[in-house]
C-alpha positions in Angstrom: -20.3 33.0 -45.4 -19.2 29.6 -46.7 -16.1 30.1 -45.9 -16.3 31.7 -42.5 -18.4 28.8 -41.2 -15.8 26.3 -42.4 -12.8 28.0 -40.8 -14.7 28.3 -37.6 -15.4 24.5 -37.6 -11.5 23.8 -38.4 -10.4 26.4 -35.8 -12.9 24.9 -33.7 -15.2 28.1 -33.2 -11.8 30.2 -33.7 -11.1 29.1 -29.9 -7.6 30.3 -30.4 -9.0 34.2 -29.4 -9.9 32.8 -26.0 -7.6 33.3 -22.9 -6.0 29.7 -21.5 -8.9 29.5 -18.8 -11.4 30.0 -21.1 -10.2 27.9 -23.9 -9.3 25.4 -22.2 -13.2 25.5 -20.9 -14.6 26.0 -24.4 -12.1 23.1 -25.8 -14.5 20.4 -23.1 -16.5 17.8 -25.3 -19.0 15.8 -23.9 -18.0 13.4 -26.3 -14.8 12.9 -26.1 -15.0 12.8 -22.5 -17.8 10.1 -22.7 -14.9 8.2 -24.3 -12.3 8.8 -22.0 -14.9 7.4 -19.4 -15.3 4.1 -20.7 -12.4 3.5 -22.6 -9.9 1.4 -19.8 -12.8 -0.3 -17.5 -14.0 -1.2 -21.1 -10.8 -3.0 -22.7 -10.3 -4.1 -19.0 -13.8 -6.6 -19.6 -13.1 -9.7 -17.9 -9.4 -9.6 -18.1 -7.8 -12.5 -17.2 -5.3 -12.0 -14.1 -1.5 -12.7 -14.6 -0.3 -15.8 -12.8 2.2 -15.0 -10.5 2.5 -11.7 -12.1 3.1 -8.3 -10.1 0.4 -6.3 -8.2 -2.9 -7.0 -6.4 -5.7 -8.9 -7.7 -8.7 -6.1 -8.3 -11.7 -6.5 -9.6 -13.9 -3.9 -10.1 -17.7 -4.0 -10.9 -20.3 -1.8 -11.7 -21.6 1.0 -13.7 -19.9 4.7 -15.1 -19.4 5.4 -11.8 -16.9 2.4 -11.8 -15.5 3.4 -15.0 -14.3 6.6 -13.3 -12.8 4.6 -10.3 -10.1 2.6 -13.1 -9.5 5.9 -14.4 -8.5 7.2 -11.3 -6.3 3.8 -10.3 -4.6 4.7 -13.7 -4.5 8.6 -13.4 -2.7 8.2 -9.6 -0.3 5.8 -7.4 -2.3 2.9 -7.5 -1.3 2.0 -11.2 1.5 0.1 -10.8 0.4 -1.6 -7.8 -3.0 -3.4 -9.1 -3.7 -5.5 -11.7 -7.8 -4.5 -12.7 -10.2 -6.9 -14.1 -13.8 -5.2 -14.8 -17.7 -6.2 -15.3 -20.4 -4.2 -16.1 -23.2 -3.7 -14.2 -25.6 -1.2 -15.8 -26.8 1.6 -13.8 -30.9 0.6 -12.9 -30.1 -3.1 -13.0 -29.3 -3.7 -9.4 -25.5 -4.2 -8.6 -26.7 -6.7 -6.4 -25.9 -10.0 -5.6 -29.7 -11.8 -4.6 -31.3 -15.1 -4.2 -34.5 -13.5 -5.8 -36.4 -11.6 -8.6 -35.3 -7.9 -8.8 -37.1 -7.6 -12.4 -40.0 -5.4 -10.8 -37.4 -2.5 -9.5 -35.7 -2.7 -13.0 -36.5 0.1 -15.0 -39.1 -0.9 -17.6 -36.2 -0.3 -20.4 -33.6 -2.5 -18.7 -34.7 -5.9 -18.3 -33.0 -7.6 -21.5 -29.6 -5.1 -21.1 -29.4 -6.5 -17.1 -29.4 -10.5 -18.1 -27.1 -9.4 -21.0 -24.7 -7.9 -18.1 -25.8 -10.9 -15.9 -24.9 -9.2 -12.6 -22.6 -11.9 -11.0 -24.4 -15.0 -12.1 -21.8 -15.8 -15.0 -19.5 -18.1 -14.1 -15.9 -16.1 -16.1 -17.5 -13.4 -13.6 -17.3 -15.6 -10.4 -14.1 -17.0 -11.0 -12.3 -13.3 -11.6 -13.9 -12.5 -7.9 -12.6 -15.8 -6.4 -8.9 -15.0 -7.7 -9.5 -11.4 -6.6 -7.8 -9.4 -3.3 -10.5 -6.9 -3.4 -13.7 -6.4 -5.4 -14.7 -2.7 -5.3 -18.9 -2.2 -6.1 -19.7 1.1 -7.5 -22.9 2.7 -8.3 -25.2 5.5 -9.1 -26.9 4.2 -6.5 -30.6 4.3 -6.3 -32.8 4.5 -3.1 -34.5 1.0 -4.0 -30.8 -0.7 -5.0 -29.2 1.3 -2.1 -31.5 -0.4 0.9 -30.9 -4.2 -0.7 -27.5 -3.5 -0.9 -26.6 -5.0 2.5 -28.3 -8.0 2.2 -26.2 -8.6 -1.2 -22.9 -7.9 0.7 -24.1 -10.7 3.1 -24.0 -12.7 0.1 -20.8 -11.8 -1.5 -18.6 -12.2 1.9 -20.9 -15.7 2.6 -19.7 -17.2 -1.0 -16.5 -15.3 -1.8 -15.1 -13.9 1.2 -14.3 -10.6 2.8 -13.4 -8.7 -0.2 -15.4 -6.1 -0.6 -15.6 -2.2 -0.6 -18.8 -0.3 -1.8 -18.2 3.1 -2.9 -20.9 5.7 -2.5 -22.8 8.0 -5.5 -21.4 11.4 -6.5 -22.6 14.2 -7.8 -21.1 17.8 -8.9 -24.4 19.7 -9.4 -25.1 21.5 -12.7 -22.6 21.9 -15.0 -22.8 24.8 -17.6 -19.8 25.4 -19.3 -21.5 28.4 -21.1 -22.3 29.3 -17.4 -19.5 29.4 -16.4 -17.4 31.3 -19.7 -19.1 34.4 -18.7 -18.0 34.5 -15.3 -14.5 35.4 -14.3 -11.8 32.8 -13.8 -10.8 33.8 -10.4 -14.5 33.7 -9.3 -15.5 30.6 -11.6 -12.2 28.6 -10.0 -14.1 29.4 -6.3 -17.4 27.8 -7.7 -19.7 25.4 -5.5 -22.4 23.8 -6.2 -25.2 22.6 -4.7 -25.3 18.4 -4.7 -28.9 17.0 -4.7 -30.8 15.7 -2.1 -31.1 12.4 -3.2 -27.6 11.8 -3.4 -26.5 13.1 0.0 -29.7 10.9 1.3 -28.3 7.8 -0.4 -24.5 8.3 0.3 -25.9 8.6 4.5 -28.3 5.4 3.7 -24.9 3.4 2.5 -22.7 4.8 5.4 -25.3 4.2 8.1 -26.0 0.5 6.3 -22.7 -1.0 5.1 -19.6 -0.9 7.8 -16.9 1.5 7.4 -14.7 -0.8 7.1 -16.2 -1.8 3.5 -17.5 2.1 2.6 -16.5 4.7 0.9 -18.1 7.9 0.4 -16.6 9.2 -2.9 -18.5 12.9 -2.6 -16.5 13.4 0.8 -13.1 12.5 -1.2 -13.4 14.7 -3.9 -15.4 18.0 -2.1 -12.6 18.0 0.7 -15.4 18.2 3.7 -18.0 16.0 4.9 -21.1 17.2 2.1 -23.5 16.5 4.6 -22.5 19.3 6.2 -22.3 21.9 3.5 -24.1 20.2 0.6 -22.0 21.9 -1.7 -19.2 20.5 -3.7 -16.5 22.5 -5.5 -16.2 22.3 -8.9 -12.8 22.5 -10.4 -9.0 21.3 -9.0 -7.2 24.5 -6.9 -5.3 25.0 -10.6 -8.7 26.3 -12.4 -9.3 22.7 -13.6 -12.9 21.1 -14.1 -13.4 18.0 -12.0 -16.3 16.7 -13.6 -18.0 17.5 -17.3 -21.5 16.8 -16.7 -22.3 16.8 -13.3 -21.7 13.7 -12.6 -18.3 11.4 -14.7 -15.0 12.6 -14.0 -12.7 14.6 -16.2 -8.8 13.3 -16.6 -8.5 16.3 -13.9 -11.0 14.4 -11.7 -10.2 11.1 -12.1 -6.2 12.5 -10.9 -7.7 14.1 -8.0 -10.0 11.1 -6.6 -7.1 8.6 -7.4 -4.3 10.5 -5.4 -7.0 10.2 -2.4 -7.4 6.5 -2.6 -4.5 5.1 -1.8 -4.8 6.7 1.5 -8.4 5.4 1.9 -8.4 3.2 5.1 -10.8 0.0 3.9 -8.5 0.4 0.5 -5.0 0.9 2.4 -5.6 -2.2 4.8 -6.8 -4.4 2.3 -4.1 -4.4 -0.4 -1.5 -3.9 2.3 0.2 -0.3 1.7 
């Protein structure tokens, strides 16, 4: 029995029996995909831009959500046409740029981690935007974030100019890998899901709130239609591959998908001159 439980942790559950679709399914860890999230916004933490050196000036700021927008610059055509700078912004602490207390809509678990982050008071962080082309502001928005979010663009374009592009929430639904192993690949490659409420309401809050000039709705890039339409999202690529792990972060398959669609985004496209 010994034995038999050892091989099946070196053969990883003897996932070799599988067929391709399902092993490849079975072979998804959370946690290595957790690490493949952070892992480039991370070593890209206040990175200093090259003078004079090839590509446009990007900064990007915010939470996971931004962590899967440098994967996708890296996983499609924008890689070797931007040079990325990042700060974090921790999801609950506002990615907002005020001239007053937010403390009382931080969650009650936040407070020290949101000065630690510092939003965009420290001055390394205000000097990357100033020598930036384009700042992009990503979320998982929340409702009470999501409705002071206009009022901090103000700010931004008031003290560092007309820069910005605020991408929208996403959401894949429930993911269940276990779900989904028991159901054939032909029909399991057709899945949709259903996206929550709350994100559909907040990605029509931001698009009704911020111009479309500086939106973009990252749900409508990667489901292929308008969601509000539907409110369903699809969950893998058309070659069987899953686009997101958890509902919610991007898979390598994901972040290729959303990063072939950006370059052809308009307020992207315009601003960096392609």
């Amino acid at each position: 029995m010994l034995l038999a439980g050892v091989s099946g942790h070196v053969l990883n559950g003897f996932i070799d029996r599988l067929n391709p679709d399902d092993r490849y399914l079975a072979s998804i860890s959370p946690s290595n995909q957790g690490t493949y999230v952070r892992t480039r916004f991370d070593a890209r933490h206040h990175a200093p831009f090259a003078p004079g050196g090839n590509g446009i000036k990007l900064m990007v700021i915010g939470d996971s959500f931004a962590k899967d927008l440098v994967n996708a610059i890296y996983e499609g055509p924008l890689a070797n046409r931007v040079q990325v700078s990042t700060h974090q912004i921790a999801a609950g602490c506002g990615n907002l740029f005020l001239t007053r207390s937010i403390e009382d809509q931080v969650t009650n678990s936040y407070p020290v981690l949101c000065r630690q982050d510092g939003r965009y008071n420290q001055a390394t962080v205000q000097e990357l935007i100033r020598q930036s082309d384009q700042v992009w502001v990503a979320s998982d928005w929340q409702a009470w974030d999501a409705a002071l979010l206009p009022e901090s663009l103000a700010n931004l374009e008031r003290t560092f100019g007309d820069k910005f592009v605020i991408f929208g929430t996403k959401n894949f639904g429930a993911i269940n890998i276990k779900k989904m192993l028991a159901t054939p690949a032909p029909k399991r490659h057709q899945l949709q899901n259903q996206i929550s409420e709350t994100s559909r309401m907040i990605n029509r809050q931001l698009a009704q709130t911020v111009d479309a000039t500086h939106f973009v709705n990252v749900s409508d890039l990667i489901c292929g239609t308008p969601v509000g339409t539907s409110g369903e999202c699809r969950v893998f690529t058309a070659d069987g591959r899953l686009l997101s792990y958890d509902g919610g972060h991007l898979t390598v398959d994901g972040a290729r998908e959303l990063g072939a669609k950006l370059i052809d985004v308009p307020a992207i496209r315009n601003a960096l001159s392609f």
